[in-house]
C-alpha atoms as an extended CHARMM CRD file, in Angstrom:
* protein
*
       117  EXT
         1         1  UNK       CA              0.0000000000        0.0000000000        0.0000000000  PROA      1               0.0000000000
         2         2  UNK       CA              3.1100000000        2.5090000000       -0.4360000000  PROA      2               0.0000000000
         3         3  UNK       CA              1.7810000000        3.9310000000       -4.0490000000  PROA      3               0.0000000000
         4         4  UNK       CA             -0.9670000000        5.1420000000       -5.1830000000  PROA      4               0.0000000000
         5         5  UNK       CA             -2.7940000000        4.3350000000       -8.4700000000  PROA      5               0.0000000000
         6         6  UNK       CA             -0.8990000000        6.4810000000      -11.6150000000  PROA      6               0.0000000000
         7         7  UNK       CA             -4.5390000000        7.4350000000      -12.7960000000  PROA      7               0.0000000000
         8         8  UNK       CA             -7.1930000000        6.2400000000      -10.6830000000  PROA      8               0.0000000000
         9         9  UNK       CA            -10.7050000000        6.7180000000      -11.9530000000  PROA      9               0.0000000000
        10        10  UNK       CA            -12.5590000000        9.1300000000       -9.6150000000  PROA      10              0.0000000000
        11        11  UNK       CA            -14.8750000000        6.9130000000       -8.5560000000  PROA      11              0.0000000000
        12        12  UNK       CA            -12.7590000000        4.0160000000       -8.2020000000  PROA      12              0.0000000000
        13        13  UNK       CA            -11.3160000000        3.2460000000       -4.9590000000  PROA      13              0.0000000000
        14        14  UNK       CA             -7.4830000000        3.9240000000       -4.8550000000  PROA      14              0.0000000000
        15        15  UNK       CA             -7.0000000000        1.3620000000       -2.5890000000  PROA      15              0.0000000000
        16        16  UNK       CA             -9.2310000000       -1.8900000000       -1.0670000000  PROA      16              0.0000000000
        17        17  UNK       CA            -10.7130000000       -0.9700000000        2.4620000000  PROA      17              0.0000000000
        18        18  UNK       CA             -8.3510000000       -2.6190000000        4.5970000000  PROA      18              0.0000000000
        19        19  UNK       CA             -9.3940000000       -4.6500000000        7.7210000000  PROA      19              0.0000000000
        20        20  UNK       CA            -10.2500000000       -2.4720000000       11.0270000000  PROA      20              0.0000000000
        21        21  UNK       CA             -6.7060000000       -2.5340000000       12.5050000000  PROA      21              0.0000000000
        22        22  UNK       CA             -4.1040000000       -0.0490000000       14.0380000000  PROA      22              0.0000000000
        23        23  UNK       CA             -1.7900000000       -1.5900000000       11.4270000000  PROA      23              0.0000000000
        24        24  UNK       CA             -3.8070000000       -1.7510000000        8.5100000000  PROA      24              0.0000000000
        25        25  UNK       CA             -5.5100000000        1.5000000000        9.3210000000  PROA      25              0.0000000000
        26        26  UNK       CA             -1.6690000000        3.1910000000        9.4000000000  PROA      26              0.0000000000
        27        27  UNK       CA             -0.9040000000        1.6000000000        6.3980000000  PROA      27              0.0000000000
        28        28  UNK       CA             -4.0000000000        3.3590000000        4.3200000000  PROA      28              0.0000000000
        29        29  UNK       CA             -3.8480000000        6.3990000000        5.7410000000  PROA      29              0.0000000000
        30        30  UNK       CA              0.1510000000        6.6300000000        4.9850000000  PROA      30              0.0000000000
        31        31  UNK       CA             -0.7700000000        5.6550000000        1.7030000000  PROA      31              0.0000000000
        32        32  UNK       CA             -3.7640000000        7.9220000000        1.0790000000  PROA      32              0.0000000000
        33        33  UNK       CA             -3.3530000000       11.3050000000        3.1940000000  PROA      33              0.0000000000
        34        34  UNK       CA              0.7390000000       10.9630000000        4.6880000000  PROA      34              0.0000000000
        35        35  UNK       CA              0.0010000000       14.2510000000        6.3280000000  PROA      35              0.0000000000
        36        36  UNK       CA             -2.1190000000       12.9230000000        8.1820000000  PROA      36              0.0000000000
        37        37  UNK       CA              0.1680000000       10.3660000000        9.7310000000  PROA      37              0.0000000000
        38        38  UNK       CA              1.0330000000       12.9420000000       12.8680000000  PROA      38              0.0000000000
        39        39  UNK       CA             -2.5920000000       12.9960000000       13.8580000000  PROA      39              0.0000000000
        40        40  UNK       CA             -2.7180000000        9.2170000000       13.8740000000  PROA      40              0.0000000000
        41        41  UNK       CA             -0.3870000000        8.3330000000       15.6830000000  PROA      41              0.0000000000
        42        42  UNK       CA             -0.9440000000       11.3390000000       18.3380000000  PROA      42              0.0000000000
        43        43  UNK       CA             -4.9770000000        9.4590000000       18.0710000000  PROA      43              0.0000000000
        44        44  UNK       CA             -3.6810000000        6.0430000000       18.3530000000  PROA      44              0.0000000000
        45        45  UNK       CA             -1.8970000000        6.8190000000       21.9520000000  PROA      45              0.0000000000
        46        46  UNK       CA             -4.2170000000        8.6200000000       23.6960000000  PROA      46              0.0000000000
        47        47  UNK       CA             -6.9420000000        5.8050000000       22.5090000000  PROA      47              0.0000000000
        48        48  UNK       CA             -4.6300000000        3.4450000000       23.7350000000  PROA      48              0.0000000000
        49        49  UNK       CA             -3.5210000000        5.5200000000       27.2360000000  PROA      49              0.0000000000
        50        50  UNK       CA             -7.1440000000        6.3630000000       28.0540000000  PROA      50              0.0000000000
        51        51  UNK       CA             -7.9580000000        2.3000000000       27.2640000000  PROA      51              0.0000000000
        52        52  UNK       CA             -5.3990000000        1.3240000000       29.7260000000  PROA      52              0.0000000000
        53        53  UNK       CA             -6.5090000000        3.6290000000       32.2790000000  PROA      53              0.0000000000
        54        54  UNK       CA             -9.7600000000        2.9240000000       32.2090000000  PROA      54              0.0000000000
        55        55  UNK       CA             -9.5910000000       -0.7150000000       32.1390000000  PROA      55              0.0000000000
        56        56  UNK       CA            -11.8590000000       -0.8500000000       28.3440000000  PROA      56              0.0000000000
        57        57  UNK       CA            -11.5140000000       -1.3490000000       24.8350000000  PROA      57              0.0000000000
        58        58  UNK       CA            -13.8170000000        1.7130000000       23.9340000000  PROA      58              0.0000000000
        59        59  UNK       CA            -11.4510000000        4.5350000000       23.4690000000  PROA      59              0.0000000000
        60        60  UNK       CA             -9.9100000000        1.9370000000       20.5370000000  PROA      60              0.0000000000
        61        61  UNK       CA            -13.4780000000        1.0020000000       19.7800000000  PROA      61              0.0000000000
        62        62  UNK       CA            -13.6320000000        4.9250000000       18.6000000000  PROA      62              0.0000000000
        63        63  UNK       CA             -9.9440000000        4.9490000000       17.0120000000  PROA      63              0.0000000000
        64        64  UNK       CA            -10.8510000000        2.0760000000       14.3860000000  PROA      64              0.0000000000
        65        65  UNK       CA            -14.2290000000        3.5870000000       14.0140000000  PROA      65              0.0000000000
        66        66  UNK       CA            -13.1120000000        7.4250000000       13.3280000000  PROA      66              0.0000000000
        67        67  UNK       CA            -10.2420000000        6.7650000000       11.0390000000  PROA      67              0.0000000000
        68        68  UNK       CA            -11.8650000000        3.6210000000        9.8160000000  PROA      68              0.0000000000
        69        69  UNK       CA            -14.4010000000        5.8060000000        8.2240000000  PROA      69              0.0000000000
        70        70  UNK       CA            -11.9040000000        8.6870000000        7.7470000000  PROA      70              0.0000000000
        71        71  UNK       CA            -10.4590000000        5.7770000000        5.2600000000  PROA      71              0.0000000000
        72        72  UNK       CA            -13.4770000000        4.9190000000        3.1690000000  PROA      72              0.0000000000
        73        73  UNK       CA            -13.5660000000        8.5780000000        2.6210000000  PROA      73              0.0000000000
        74        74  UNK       CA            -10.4310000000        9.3970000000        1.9010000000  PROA      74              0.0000000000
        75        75  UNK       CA             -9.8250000000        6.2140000000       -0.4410000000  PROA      75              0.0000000000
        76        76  UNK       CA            -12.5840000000        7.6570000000       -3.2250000000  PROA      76              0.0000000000
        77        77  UNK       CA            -10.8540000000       11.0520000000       -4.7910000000  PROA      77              0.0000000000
        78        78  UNK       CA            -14.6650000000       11.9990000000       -5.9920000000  PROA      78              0.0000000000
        79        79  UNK       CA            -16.1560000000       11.1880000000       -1.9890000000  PROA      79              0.0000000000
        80        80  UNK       CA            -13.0340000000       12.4420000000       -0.1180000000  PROA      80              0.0000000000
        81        81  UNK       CA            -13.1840000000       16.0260000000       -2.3690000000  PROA      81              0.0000000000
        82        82  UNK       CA            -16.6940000000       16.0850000000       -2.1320000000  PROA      82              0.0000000000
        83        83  UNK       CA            -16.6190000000       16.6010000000        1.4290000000  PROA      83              0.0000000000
        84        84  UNK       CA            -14.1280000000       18.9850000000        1.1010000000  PROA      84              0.0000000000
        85        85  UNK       CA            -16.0270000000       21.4760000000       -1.1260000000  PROA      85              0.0000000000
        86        86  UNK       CA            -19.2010000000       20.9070000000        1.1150000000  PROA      86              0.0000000000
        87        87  UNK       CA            -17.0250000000       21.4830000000        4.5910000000  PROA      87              0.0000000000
        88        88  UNK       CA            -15.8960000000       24.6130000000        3.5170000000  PROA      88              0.0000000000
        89        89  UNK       CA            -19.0650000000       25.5710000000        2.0320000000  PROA      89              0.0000000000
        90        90  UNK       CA            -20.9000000000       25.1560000000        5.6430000000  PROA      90              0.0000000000
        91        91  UNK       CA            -17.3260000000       27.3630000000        7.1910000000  PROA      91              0.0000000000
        92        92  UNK       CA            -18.4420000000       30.2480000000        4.8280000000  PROA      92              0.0000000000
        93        93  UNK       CA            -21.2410000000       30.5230000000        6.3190000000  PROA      93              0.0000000000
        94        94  UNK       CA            -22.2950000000       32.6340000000        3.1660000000  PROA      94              0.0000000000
        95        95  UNK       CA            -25.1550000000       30.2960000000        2.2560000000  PROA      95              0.0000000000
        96        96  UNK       CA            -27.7870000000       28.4150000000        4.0190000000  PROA      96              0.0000000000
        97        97  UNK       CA            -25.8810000000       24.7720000000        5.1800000000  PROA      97              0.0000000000
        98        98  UNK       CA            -28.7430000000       22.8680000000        5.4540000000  PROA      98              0.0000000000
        99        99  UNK       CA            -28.4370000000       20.8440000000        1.7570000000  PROA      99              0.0000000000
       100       100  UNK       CA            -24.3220000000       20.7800000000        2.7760000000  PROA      100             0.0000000000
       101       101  UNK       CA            -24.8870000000       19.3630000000        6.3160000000  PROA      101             0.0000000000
       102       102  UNK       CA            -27.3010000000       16.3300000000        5.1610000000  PROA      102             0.0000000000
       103       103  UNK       CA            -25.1730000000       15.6550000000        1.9490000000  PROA      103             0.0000000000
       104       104  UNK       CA            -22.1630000000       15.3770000000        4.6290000000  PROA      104             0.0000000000
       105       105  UNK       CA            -23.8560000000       13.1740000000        6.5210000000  PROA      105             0.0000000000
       106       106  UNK       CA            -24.7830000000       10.9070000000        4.2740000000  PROA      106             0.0000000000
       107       107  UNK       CA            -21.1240000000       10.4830000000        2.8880000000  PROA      107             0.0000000000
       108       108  UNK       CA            -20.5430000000        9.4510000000        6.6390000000  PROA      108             0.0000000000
       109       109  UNK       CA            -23.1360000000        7.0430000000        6.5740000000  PROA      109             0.0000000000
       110       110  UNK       CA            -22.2590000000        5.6580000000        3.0730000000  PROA      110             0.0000000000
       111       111  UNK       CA            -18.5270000000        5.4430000000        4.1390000000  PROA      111             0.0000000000
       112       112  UNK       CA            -19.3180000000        3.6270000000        7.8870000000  PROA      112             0.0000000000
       113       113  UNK       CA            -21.4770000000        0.9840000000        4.9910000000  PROA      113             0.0000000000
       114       114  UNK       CA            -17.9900000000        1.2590000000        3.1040000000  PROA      114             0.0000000000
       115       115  UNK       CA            -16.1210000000       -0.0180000000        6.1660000000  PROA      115             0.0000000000
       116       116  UNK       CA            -18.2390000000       -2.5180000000        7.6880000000  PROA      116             0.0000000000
       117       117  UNK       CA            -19.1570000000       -0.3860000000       10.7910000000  PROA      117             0.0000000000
């Protein structure tokens, strides 16, 4: 998972959803969004801290489950800029965000379908 597609289609996914794992989870996102690696890992320790110190799995529960979905995003070009444009559309606050806000939700939805949560 260290290169991307040369010309993937923009509705094609530019990589297979990988399995709900720390590891596998790292290796996407290095692939897909690098940048983003920083904010994993920081994500990854507290999950795993606050797990230890509270004696549950939850906090990791929400790890794989944020950047699991983060992942089906990101992994569509088409999805992941989609949100983008609508994000910043609702931060302008120029226009009425009601049409952005449900359209963003239902790319979360569709991409918690994506990645079996």
């Amino acid at each position: 998972m260290t290169a991307l597609p040369a010309e993937a289609q923009a509705d094609e996914p530019l990589i297979p959803m990988p399995v709900l794992t720390p590891g596998a989870l790292r290796a996407a996102v290095e692939s897909l969004t690098p940048s983003r690696m920083p904010e994993f890992v920081s994500d990854l320790v507290d999950a795993t801290t606050s797990a230890q110190q509270i004696q549950s799995f939850a906090p990791l529960r929400t790890f794989v489950h944020t950047w699991g979905v983060f992942v089906a995003i990101q992994r569509y070009p088409s999805r992941a800029a989609r949100l983008r444009h609508l994000e910043e559309t609702v931060s302008a606050g120029v226009e009425d965000p009601t049409d952005a806000i449900v359209e963003i939700r239902k790319i979360y939805v569709d991409a918690e379908a994506d990645a079996g949560l």
